[in-house]
C-alpha positions as CSV (number, residue, x, y, z in Angstrom):
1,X,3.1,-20.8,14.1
2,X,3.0,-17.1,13.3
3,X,-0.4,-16.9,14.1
4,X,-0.3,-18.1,17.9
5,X,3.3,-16.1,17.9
6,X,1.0,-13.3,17.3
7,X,-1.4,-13.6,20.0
8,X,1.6,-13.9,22.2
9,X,3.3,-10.8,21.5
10,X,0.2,-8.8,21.8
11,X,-0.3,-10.1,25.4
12,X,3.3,-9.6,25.8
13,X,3.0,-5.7,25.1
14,X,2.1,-4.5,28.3
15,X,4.9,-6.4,30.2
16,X,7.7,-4.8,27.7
17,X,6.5,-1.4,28.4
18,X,7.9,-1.2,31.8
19,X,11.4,-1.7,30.0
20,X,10.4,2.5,28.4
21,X,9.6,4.1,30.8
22,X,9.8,4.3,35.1
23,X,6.5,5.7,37.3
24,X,8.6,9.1,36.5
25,X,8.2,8.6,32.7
26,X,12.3,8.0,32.8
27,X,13.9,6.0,29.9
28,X,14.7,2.5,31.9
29,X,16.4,-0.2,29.9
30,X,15.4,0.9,26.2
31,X,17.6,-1.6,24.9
32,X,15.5,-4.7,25.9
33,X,12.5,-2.8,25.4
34,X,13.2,-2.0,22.2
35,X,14.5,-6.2,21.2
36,X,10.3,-6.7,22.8
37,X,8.7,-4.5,20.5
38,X,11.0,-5.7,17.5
39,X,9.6,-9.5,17.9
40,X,6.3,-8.4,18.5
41,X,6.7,-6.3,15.3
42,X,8.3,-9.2,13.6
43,X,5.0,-10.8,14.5
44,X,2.7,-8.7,12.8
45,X,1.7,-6.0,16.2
46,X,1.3,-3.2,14.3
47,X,1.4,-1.0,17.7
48,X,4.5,-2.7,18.3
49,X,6.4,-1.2,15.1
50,X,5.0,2.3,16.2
51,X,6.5,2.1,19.5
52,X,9.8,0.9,18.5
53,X,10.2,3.7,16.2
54,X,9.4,5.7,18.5
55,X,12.0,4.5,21.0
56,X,14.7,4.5,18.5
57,X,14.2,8.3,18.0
58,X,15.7,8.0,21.3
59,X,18.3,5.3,20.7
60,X,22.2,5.8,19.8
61,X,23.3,3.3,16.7
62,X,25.1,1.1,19.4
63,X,22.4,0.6,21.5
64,X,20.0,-0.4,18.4
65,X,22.2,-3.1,17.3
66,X,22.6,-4.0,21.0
67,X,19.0,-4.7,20.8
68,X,18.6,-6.0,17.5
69,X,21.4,-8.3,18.2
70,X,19.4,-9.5,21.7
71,X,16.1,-9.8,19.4
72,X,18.3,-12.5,17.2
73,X,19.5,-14.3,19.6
74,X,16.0,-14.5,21.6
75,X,14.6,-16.3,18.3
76,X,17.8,-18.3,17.7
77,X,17.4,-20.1,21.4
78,X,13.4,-20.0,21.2
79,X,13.3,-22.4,19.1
């Protein structure tokens, strides 16, 4: 299952980037963006991992538990 979970969330990229940044390059809804790039990370996408990093430079502690907490509950009903 991790496998085609992989391929997934490597499609999936694109569509989650909208959530970083507007056609002004303004921060949109990093909190959701960040929970995308955490499952595809969790997954294996190794550009994934970078991004969220990256965006959690960015994030206050609140809003990175926000999203990790969003991320959990994402797998908990995906299943």
């Amino acid at each position: 299952m991790r496998r085609a979970g992989r391929g997934r969330f490597r499609r999936g990229l694109p569509p989650a980037r909208p959530h970083v940044l507007d056609r002004a390059q303004r921060p949109v809804d990093r909190v959701t963006a960040h929970k995308w790039f955490n499952l595809a990370a969790r997954e294996g996408v190794a550009d994934a991992a970078r991004m969220r990093r990256e965006l959690s430079l960015e994030m206050t502690s609140d809003e990175i538990a926000d999203a990790q907490r969003a991320a959990r509950q994402h797998l908990a009903t995906a299943h």
